[in-house]
N, C-alpha and C positions, 0 to 999 in steps of 0.2 A: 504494500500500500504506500504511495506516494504521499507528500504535506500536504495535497488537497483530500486526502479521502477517500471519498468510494469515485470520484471523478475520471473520467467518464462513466458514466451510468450507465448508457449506454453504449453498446461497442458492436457495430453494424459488421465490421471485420469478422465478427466468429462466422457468420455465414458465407464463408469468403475462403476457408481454410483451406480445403482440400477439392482437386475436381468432382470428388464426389458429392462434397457439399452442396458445389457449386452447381451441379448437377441438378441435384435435387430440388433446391431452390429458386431454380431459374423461373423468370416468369412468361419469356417467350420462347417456343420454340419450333424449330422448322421440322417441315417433315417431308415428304418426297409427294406426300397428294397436294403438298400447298402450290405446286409449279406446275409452270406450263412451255411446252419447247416450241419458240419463234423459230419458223424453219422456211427455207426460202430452196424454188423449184425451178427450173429454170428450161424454158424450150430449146428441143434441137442442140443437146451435148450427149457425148457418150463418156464422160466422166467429170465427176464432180470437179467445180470451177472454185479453188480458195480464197474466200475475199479477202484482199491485202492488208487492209482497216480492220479486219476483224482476224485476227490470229484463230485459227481450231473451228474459226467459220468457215463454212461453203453455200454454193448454190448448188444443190441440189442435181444429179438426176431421176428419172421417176424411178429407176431402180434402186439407188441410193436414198430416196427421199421411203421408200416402202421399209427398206431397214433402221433407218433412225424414228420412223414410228415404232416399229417393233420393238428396239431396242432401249428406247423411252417407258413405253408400258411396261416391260421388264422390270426398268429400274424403279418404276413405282408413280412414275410422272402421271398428273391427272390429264394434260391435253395435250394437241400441239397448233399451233396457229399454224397456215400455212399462205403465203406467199408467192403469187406467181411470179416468174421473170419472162415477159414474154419477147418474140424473137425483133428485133428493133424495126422490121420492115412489116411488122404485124400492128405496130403506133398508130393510132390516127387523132384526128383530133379529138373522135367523139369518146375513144376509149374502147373501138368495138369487138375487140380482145376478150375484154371483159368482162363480156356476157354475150359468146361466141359458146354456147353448150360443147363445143370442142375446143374453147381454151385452154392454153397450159393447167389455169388454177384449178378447173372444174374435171378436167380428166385428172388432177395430180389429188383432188376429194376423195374420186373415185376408183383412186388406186389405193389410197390409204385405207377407206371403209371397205374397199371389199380383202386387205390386208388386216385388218384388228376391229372390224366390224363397229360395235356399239363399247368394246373394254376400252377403249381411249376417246375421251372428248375430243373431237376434230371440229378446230375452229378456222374459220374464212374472215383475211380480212375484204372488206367491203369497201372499195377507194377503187374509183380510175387514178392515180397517178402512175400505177405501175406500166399502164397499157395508153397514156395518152403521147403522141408529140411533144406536148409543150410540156408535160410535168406535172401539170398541177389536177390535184383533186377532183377537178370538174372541167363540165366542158365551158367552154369561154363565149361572152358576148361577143357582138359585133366592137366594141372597146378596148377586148382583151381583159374584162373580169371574168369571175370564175359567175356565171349565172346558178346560184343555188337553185331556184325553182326547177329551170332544165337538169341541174343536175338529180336533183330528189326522182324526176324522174327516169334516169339511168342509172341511178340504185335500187329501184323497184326492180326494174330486170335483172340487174346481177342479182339480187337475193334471190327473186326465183328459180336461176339457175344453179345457183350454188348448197338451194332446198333442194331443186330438184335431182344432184349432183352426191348428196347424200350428207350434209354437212351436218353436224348439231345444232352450232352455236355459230352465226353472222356476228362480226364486228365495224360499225359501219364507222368509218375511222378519219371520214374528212369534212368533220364538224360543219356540216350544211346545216340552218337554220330548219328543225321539221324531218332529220333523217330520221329519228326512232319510229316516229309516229307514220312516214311513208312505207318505209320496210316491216312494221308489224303487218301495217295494213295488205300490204304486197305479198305476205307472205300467207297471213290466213285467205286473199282470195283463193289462195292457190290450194290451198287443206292443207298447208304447209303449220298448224297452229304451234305442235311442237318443238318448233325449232327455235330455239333462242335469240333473244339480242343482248350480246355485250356491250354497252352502251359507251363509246368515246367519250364520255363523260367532262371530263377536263383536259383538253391535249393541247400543250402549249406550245407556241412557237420555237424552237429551241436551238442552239447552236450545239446539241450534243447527237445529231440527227444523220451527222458528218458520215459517219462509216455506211448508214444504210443506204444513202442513196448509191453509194458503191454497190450495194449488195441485191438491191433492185434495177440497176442502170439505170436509174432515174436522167429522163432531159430536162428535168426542172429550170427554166429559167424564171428570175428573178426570186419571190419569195412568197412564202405562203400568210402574212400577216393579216391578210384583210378574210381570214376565217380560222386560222389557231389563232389560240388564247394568247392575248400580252403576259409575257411574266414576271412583272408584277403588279399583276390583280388576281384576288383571291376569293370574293364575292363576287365574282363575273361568273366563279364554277358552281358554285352553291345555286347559283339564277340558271346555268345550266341543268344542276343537278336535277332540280326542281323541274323541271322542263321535261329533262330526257324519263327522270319516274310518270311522271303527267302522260308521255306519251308511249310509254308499254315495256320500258326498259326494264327487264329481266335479272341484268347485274350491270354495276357502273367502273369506269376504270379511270384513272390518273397517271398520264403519262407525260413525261418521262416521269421516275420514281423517286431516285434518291434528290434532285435539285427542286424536290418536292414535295416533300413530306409533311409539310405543316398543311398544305392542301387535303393529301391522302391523308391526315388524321381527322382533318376538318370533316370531309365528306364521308368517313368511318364512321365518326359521332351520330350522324346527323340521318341515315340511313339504316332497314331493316334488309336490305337487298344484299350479296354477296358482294363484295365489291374487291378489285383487282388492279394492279401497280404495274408497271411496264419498264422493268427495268431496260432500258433501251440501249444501240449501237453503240454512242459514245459514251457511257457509263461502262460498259463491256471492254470497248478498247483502252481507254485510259488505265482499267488495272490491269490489263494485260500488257502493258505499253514500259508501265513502271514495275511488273514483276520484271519484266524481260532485262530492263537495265538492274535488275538487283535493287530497287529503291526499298520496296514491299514484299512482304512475304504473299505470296497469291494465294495459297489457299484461307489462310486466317482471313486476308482483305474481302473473298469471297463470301464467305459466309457473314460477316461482319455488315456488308451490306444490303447480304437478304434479310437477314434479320433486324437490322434499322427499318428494312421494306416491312417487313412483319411487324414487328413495334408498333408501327404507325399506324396500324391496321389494316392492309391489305391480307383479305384469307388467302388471294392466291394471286403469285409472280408470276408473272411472264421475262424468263432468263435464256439469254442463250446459254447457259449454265446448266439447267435444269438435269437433263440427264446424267450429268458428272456429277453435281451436287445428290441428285437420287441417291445417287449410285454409292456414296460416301455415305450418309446418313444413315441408309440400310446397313451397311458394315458397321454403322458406329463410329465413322470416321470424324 
């Protein structure tokens, strides 16, 4: 006992002792159903293409894109988003790739479902920029904006092809003003009722967005501001949120993750829906960027930041990590 007494009184360290303790006491923790594998498909290769921004990423081919669903469900992974890359002379303006029932994305649905059927969530994102000329999200006025109205109805069509394709869950992912509420409707025309919306909920403009247009080929010129969120406003998403539940949204997501979190806790609180974080490209490459030169330890960095994603409250990531991280946690790694 020291000349103060019994001081500290309390002493938060005892639960701090050993990993076991540490273990035990933990109040968040990851698991292998909490993720989902962002995976990207790409027309017209016969072997997977490495994306250079993204170290241990690739684009996909449809026979490679059938094993890394497999091998995700293995490891424990609830889904995989999936990503067309379609062939550059297939662009147009209108996007018509995209909901071409023989586009890349919709035959790479229906190589995966008829590969792992209904035991893996197979999710679709829902965006012309993959398949447009110009890049962007939607198709364009006579001015060169992106016309929401026209576009909402070019996401009617892809969702029914991507329902009809065999998907679970749509993510309609290029913040058009009315996209939940056009795609539920598109969808149950179709007796499509089942199928999901993962609602884009809050996707912000971001400069950490860098590796994926790599990884999609995106032609994007200029920038996508005049429909992702500015970052920094934070009740702009809450007036989303409110919106995208109002119009049929099924679970909500906040992306990018970690240069976000105070958002993804906002909309955690405030929501009874499932709701989901995007740990995205340049989140990805940055700690793979600084393991490489030895700055960071990779694997602790990794998990350090799904679990910040989990903290915050998303029940489920979307990582290009997903299957390695599975794959660890079921070991106990």
């Amino acid at each position: 006992m020291n000349s103060y007494g019994s001081f500290p009184g309390a002493r938060p360290r005892r639960l701090r002792t050993t990993p076991a303790m540490r273990r035990m006491v933990a109040e968040t923790r990851l698991n292998p159903a909490d993720l989902i594998l962002p995976a990207f498909v790409r027309e017209g290769i016969g072997e997977p293409v490495p994306i250079a921004a993204m170290p241990g990423v690739v684009q996909h081919t449809r026979d490679t894109l059938r094993k890394a669903a497999v091998e995700a469900l293995e490891a424990g992974v609830s889904g995989i988003m999936l990503f067309g890359v379609p062939q550059d002379e297939r662009k147009d303006a209108a996007g018509t790739a995209g909901t071409d029932p023989d586009g890349i994305l919709q035959v790479a649905i229906r190589d995966v479902k008829a590969e792992v059927g209904d035991e893996l969530v197979i999710m679709s994102d829902l965006c012309l920029d993959e398949y447009t000329d110009h890049g962007h999200c939607g198709v364009l006025d006579a001015s060169g904006r992106v016309d929401n109205d026209a576009t909402l109805e070019r996401y009617a069509e892809m969702a029914q092809v991507q329902a009809d394709a065999g998907v679970h869950v749509v993510g309609p992912s290029g913040m058009m003003d009315g996209q939940v509420g056009v795609v539920r409707d598109a969808l149950d025309t179709i007796g499509k009722e089942d199928v999901s919306i993962l609602a884009y909920t809050a996707k912000y403009s971001s400069a950490f967005y860098g590796p994926f247009r790599e990884a999609v080929g995106s032609s994007l010129t200029g920038d996508r501001k005049t429909y992702q969120q500015d970052p920094a406003n934070l009740r702009e998403s809450l007036r989303e949120l409110a919106l995208d539940l109002e119009e049929g949204a099924d679970m909500v997501m906040v992306k990018p993750a970690g240069p976000y979190l105070d958002v993804l806790a906002k909309v955690a609180g405030a929501v009874d829906v499932p709701v989901a974080a995007y740990q995205i490209s340049g989140e990805y490459a940055m700690v793979e960027a600084a393991a490489e030169k030895g700055w960071i330890d990779r694997d602790k960095a990794i998990l350090e930041t799904l679990t910040g994603i989990r903290r915050a409250g998303a029940q489920m990531i979307l990582t290009y990590w997903a299957t390695e991280v599975a794959q660890k946690l079921s070991r106990g790694v």
